[in-house]
VMD Tcl script that draws the C-alpha trace (Angstrom):
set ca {
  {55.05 20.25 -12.92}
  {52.30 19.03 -15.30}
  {52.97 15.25 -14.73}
  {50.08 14.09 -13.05}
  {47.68 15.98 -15.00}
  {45.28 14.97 -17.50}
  {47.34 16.19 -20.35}
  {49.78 13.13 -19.52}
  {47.51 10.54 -20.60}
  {49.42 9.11 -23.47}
  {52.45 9.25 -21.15}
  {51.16 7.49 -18.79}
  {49.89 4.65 -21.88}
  {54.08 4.86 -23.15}
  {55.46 4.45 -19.35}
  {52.64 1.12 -18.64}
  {53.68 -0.40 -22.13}
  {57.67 0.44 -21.37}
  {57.00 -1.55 -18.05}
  {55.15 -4.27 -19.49}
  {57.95 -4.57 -22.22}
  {60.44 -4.31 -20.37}
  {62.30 -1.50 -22.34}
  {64.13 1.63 -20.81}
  {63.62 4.28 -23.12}
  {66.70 6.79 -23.63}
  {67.12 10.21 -24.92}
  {66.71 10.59 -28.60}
  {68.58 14.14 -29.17}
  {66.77 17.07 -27.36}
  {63.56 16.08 -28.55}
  {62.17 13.01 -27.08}
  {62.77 9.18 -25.18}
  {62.88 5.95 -27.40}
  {62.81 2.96 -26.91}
  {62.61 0.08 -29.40}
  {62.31 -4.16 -29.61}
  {60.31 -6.38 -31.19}
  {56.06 -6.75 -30.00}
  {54.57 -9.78 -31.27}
  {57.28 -10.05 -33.92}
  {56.70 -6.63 -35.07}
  {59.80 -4.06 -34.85}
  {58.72 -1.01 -32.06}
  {59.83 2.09 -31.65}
  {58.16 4.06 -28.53}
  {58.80 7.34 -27.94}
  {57.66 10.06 -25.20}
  {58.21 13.94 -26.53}
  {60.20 16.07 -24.67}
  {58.56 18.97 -26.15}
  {55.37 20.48 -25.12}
  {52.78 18.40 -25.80}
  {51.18 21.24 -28.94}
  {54.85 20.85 -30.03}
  {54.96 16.91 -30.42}
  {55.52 16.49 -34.49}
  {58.83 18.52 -34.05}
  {59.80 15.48 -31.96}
  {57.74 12.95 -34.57}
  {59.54 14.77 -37.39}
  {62.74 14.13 -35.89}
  {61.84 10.12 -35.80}
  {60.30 10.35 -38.96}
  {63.74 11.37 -40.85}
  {66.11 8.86 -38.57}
  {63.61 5.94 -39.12}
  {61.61 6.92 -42.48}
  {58.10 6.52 -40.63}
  {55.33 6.25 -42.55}
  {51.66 7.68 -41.66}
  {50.04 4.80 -41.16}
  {52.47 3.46 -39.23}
  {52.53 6.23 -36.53}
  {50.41 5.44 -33.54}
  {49.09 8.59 -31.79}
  {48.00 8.33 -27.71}
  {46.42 11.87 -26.06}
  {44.30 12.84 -24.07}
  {40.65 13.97 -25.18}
  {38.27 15.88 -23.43}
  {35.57 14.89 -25.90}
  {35.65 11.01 -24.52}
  {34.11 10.46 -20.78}
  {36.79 9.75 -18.32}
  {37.49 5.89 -18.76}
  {36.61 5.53 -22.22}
  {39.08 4.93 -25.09}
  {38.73 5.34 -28.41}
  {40.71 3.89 -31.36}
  {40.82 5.66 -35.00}
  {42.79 4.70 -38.37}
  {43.00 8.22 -39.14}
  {40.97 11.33 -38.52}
  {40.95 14.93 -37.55}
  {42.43 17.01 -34.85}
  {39.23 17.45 -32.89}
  {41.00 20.87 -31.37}
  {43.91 19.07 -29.85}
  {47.15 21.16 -30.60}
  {49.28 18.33 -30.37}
  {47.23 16.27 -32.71}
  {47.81 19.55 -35.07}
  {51.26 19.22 -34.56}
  {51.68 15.39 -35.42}
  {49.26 16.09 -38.22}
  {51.98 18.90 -39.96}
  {55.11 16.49 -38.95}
  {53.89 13.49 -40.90}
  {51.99 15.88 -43.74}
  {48.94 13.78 -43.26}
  {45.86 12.91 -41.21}
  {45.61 9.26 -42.22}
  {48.00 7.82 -39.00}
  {46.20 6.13 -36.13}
  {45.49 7.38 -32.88}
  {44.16 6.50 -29.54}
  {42.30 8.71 -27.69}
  {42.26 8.46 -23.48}
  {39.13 9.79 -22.30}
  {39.92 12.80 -19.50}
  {36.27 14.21 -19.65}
  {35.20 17.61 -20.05}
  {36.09 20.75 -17.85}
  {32.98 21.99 -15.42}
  {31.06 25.11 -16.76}
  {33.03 27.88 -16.76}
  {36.36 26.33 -16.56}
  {39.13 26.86 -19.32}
  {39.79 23.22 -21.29}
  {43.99 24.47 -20.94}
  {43.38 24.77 -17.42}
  {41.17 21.34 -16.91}
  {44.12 19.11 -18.53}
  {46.83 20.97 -16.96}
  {45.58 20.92 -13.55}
  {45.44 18.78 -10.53}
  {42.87 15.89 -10.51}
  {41.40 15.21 -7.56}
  {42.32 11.11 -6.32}
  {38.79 10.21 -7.84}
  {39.65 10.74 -10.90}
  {43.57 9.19 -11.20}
  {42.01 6.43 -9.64}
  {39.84 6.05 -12.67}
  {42.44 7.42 -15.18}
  {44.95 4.88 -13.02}
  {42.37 1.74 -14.36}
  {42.14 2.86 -18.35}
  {46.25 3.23 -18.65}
  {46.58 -0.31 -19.09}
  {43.25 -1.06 -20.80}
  {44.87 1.48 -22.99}
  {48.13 -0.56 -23.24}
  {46.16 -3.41 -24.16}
  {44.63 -1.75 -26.84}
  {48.16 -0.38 -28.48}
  {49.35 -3.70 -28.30}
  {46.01 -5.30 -29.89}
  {47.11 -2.95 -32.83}
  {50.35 -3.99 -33.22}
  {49.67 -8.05 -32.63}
  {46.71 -7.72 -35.01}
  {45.50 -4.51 -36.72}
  {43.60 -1.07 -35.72}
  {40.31 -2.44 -37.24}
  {40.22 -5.21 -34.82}
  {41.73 -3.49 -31.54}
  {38.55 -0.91 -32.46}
  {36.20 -3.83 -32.33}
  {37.68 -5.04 -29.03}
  {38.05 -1.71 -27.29}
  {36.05 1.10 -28.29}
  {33.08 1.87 -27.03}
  {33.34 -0.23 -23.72}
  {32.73 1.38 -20.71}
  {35.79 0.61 -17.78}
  {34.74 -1.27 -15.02}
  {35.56 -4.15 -12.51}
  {34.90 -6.96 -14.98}
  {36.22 -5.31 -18.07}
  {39.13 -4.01 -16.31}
  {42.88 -3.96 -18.28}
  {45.07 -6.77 -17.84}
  {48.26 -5.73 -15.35}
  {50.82 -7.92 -17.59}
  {51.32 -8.93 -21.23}
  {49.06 -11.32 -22.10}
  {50.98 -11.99 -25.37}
  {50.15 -11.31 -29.02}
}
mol new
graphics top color blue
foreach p $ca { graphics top sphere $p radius 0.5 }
foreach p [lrange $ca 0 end-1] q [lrange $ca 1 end] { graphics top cylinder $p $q radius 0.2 }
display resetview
């Protein structure tokens, strides 16, 4: 129902990187898909909540008992309607900026200081609810666009991982998407 909608960005950013690593990712109780490997020598674990998305830390707090996450090693990927559409934006830590499931990560891991990625969806028209805007359709326009920064995304995850958050920020935020700056389509390696 709410797949191809704007709310699905970070989806969208698991699903490219599951590709990419070539990982199926299985059901982890009732509360969300996992998958795990090794990424540039680091140990992985991806997961996609099966919750609502404003209920994702029951699904994080699940992982972070089984696997004894820490904070800073949780990395967050929404949607933000606060970002253009195409842009990405990288942070160490930071607040919730409104987004319930940001809240709900935030309670799960008892801290704000985790990293998170935020996928540009841009903002809902005048007059137009902001839970409406990221639940509903896109016109092709726009999942074209939102179909380019998925794996620019990816690329930035995986910058994190390979190397730190710092540098993946230096490489990735702030640059608009276009035809020359587009994502790579396969791991380049770490």
């Amino acid at each position: 129902m709410y797949a191809r909608t704007r709310h699905n960005a970070g989806f969208w950013v698991a699903d490219c990187l599951s590709a990419r690593w070539g990982w199926r990712l299985e059901p982890f109780g009732d509360v969300c898909q996992l998958g795990s490997g090794a990424v540039g020598g680091h140990d992985v674990l991806l997961a996609k909540p099966d919750t609502f998305m404003n209920e994702s830390g029951r699904a994080l707090g699940r992982l972070v008992e089984r696997f004894a996450l820490v904070p800073g090693n949780v990395l967050v990927v929404c949607d933000c309607i606060d970002l253009p559409l195409g842009r990405i934006r990288l942070r160490p830590s930071g607040g919730d900026g409104g987004h319930r499931g940001l809240v709900s990560v935030a309670e799960a891991l008892a801290s704000e200081e985790y990293p998170r990625l935020r996928v540009g969806v841009g903002r809902p028209p005048e007059g137009v609810d902001a839970a409406d805007f990221v639940l509903g359709r896109m016109s092709a326009e726009v999942e074209a666009v939102v179909a380019r920064v998925v794996p620019r995304a990816a690329d930035a995850v995986e910058a994190a991982i390979c190397g730190s958050v710092e540098q993946a920020m230096a490489e990735f935020n702030g640059r608009v998407l276009d035809d020359e700056n587009s994502a790579k389509t396969e791991l380049g390696g770490c």
